[in-house]
VEXDREN-2710 file (C-alpha; in Angstrom, 1 decimal):
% VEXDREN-2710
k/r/px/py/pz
1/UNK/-22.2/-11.6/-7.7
2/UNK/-22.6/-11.7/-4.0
3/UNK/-26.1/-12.2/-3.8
4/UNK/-26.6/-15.7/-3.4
5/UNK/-29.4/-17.4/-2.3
6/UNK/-30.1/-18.8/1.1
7/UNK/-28.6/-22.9/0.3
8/UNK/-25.2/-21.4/-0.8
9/UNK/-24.9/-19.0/1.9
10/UNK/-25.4/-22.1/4.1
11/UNK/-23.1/-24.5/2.3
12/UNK/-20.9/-22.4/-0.1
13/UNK/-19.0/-24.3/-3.0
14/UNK/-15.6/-22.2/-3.5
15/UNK/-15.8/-23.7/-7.4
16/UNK/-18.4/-21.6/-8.0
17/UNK/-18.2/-17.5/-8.7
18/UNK/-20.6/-16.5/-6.8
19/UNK/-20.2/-18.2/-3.9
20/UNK/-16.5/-17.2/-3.5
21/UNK/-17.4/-13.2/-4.0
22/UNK/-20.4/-13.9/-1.8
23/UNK/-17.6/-14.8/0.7
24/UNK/-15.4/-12.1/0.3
25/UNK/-17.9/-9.5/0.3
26/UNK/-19.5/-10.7/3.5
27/UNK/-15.8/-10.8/5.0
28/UNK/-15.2/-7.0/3.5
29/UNK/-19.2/-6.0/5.3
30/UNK/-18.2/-7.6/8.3
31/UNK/-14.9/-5.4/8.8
32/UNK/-17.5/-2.0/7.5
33/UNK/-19.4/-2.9/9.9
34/UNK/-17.5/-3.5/13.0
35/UNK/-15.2/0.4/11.7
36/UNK/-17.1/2.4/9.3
37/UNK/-14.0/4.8/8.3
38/UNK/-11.7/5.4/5.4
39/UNK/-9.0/3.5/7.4
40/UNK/-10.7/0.3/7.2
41/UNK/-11.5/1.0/3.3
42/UNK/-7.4/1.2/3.3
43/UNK/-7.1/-1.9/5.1
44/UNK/-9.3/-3.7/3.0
45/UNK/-7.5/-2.6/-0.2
46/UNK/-4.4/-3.9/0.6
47/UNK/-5.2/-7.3/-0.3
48/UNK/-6.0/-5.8/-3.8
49/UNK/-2.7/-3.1/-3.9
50/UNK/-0.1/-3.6/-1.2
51/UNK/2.1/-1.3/-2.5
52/UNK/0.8/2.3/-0.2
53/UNK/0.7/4.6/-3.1
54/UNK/-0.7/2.7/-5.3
55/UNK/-3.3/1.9/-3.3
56/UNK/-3.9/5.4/-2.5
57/UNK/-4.4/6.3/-6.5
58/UNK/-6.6/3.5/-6.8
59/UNK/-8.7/4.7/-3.8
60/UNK/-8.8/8.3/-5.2
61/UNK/-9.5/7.2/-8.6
62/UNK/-12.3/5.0/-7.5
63/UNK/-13.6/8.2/-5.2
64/UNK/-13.0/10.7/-8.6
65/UNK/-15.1/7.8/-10.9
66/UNK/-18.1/7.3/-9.0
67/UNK/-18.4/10.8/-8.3
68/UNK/-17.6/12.4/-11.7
69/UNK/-17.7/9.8/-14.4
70/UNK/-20.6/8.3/-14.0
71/UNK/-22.8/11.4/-13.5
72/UNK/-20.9/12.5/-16.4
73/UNK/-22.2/8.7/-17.9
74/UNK/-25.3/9.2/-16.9
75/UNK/-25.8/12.6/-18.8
76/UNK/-24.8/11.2/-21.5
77/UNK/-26.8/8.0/-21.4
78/UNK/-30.2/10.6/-21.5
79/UNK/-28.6/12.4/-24.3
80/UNK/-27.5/9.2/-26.4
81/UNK/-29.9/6.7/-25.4
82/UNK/-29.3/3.5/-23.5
83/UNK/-27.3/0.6/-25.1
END
């Protein structure tokens, strides 16, 4: 979780979770920020999936998920009921 409170975004301590996402996710904003475009998105991923193609089926696949499995999830959480 990146949402740390104020004393270990001051003082992170890289043994705990949350601390090290907090720092990666304020390194990932800080590139957003400065280039808003898919470019930088690419960049970004290729910590995660050097390997060009892959990383462009990850991309897409993330892109295809969040914009038709999870309305597709959330259909069927009204239908089924919440866990």
């Amino acid at each position: 979780m990146p949402f740390v409170d104020e004393e270990h975004r001051r003082a992170q301590d890289f043994e705990i979770p949350g601390d090290r996402c907090y720092w990666e996710y304020k390194l990932i904003m800080d590139k957003w920020r400065n280039s808003p475009r898919w470019t930088t998105v690419d960049a970004i991923a290729e910590r995660l999936w050097p390997d060009d193609w892959k990383r462009a089926f990850a991309l897409a696949f993330l892109v295809f998920f969040v914009l038709h499995v999870m309305k597709y999830e959330r259909i069927k959480r009204i239908e089924n009921g919440d866990i």
